[in-house]
N, C-alpha and C positions, 0 to 999 in steps of 0.2 A: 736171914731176911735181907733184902738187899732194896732200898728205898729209891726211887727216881724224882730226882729232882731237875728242874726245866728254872734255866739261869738266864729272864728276857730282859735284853737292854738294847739302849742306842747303839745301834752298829757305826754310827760316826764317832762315836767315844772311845778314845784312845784306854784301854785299861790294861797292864799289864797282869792285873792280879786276876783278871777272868782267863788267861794264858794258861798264869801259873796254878789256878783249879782244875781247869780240865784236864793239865796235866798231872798233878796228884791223884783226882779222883778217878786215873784209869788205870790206878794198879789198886783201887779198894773193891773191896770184897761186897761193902757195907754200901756205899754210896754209886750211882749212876748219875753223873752231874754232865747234861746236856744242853749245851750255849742254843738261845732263840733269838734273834733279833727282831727287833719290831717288822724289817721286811717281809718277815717269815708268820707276819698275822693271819694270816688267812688260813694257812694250814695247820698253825697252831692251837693243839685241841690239850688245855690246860687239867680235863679230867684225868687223863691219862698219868698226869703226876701226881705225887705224895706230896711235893712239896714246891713251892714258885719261888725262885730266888732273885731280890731285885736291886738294883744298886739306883738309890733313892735320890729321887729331887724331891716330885711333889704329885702326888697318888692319892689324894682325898678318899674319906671313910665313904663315898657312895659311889665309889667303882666297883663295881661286883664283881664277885668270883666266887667259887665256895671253896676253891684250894686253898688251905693255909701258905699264908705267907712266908719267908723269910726276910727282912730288909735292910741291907746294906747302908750304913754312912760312911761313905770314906774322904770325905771333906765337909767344912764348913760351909754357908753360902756367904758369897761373894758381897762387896757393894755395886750399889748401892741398896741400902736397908735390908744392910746383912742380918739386923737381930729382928728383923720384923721376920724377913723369912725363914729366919731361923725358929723364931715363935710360931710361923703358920705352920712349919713344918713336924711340930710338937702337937698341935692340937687339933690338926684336919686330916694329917699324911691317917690313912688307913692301918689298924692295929696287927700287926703282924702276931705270930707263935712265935719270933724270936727275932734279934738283932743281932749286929755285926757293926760292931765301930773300929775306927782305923784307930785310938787311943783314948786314953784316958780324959786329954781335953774334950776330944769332940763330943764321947757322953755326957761328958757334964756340961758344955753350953748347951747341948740340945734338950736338956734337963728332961725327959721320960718320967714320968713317975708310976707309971702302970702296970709297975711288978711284971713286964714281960722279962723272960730270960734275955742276955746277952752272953754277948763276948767280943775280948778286943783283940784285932788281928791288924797289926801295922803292917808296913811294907814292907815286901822281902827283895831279895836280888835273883835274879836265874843264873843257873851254874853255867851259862854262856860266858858268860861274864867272866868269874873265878878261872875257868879254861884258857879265858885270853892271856892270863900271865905264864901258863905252861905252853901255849903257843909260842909266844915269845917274839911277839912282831919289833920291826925296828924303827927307833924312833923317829922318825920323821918332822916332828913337829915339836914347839914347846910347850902350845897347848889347845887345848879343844874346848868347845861348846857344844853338848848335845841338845838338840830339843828347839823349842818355838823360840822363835825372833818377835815376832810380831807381836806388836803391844806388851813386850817387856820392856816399861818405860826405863829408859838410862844404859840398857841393855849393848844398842850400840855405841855408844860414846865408849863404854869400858872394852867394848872390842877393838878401839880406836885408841887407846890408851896401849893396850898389848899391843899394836904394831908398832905407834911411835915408840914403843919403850923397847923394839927391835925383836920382837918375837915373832914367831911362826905360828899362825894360827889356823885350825883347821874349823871348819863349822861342819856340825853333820846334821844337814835341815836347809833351812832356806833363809835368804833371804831378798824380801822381796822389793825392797826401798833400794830402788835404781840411781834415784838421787844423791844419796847417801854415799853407796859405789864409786859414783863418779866422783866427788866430791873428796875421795881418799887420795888420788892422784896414783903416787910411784908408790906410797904406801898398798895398792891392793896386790901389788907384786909377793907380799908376803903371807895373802891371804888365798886360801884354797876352802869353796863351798860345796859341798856335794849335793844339794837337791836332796828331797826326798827319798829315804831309805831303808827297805824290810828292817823289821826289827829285829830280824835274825844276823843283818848285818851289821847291828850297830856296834858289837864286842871288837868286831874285827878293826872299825873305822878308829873307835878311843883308844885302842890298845897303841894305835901308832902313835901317840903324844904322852908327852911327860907327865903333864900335869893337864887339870880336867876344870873346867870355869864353871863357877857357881853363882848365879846372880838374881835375888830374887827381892824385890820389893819390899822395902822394912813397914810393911803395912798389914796390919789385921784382916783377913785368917790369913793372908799366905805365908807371914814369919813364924807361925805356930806350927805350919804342918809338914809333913815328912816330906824331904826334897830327895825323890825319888836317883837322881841324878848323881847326888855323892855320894850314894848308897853303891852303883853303877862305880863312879872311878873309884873308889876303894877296892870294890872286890878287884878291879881291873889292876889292882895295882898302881893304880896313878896318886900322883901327889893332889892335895884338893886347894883351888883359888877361889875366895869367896868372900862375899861382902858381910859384915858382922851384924846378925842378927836372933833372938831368943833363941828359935829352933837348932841353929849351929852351935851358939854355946852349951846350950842342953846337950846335944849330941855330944859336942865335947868331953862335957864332964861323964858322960855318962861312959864313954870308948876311949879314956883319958888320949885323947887326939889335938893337937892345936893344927889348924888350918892355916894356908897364909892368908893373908887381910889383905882386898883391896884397898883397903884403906890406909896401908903400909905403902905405898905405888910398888907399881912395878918394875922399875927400872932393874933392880936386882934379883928380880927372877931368873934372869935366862942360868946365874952360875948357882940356884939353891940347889940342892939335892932332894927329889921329889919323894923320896921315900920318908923324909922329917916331916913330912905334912899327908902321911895318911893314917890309916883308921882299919882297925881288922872287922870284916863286916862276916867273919864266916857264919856264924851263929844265924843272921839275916837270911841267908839262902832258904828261896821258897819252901822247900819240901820240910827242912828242919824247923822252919817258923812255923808251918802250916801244922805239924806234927805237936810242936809245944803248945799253941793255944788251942790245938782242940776240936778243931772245928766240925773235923768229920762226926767226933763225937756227939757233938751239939747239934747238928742237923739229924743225925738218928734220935735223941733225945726229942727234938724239937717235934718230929713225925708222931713217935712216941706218943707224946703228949695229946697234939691233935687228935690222932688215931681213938682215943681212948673219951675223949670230949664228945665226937661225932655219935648223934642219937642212933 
């Protein structure tokens, strides 16, 4: 028996791990897992599936459907009045046949207590990535930033720190503070931005620097949750630079890895050896993560269950 499930989310929400399902579930036997984006409402006829799969903000108990749900958390909420909506999101979000948390914290701040099934599925890498080190690009750069600029407060100062301290820095993404630009002088000679970039090209862009910048706000939830990013230059092979916070020491201990510290400055990066600062992520690669927790299993279960419920 082979279950059809319809996976509807923001199509302006950047997800890598609705990638890496659809690409797993097209070699299963068991599962038909078919991306809807909310532009696609109108043609979207929800009886058709076994099963709805959603990656959760806030979907109140008197949204109708008769399809069982499945519902995704794969972050915390944000401030301001992170735990309030983390509370609304416990006691109004609509009861699903089953969950999917990115780990272990995020179940338990969003504290559940309604004996639905779960499971926990953190983030994985795509074997893009692991490929860019048998590609073998040359180094070009000393090091890179992948990802948003904007509103990573402190974000460009430590980019501005890697120039003066005489490195080569590439950004793959944008940036969009022009003031800022001008404001570097002969320093932005050192600096090369690429604009906006298919995701399928982003292995190739990191692969040409050493080491891979990591810089993420020592603020609750975002020092608790998986930075997608050093997950990316590890498998890439790159050495990891990042500012010290819970999530990294945890990752640490966990991949016995030490990272270099901004907080070390940078002046002596340019002669480390970038291979002393990384982390073996193979285990991480989507289809091996996606295979140990289960999940294909869990959504036949979860039908299952439903299936058997229904008068």
């Amino acid at each position: 028996m082979t279950i059809k499930v319809a996976c509807v989310h923001d199509s302006s929400a950047y997800l890598p791990e609705l990638h890496a399902y659809s690409e797993y579930f097209q070699k299963s036997s068991s599962v038909r897992f078919e991306v809807i984006s909310h532009s696609d409402g109108e043609v979207f006829s929800p009886e058709r599936y076994d099963l709805i799969y959603r990656f959760m903000g806030f979907y109140p108990f008197w949204s109708h459907s008769d399809v069982p749900e499945i519902h995704e958390y794969h972050s915390l909420s944000v401030p301001p009045f992170a735990q309030a909506k983390d509370t609304i999101k416990r006691y109004l979000n609509r009861k699903p046949v089953g969950r999917v948390f990115l780990n272990g914290q995020v179940e338990s701040v969003l504290g559940f207590s309604d004996q639905v099934p779960s499971v926990q599925r953190d983030m994985g890498v795509h074997q893009r990535f692991f490929d860019a080190v048998t590609a073998g690009s040359a180094k070009e750069f000393d090091i890179v930033y992948c990802g948003t600029v904007a509103g990573r407060q402190g974000l460009l100062e430590v980019l501005k720190e890697c120039l003066e301290a005489d490195l080569s820095v590439l950004v793959v993404g944008r940036i969009d503070d022009s003031d800022w630009l001008d404001r570097l002088g002969s320093l932005k000679r050192a600096l090369t931005v690429t604009g906006a970039v298919p995701y399928d090209d982003v292995p190739g862009w990191i692969s040409k620097a050493r080491f891979g910048l990591n810089f993420i706000p020592d603020v609750y939830p975002f020092n608790v949750q998986t930075s997608t990013k050093v997950l990316e230059y590890c498998a890439a092979g790159l050495g990891v630079v990042t500012n010290d916070y819970e999530w990294i020491r945890n990752f640490e201990t966990c991949h016995h890895a030490s990272f270099y510290k901004i907080e070390s400055g940078l002046a002596d990066l340019k002669a480390m050896d970038p291979q002393g600062f990384s982390a073996s992520v193979d285990s991480l690669e989507w289809s091996s993560l996606l295979e140990r927790c289960g999940l294909e299993e869990f959504l036949v279960a979860c039908a299952s269950v439903s299936e058997r419920r229904t008068p």
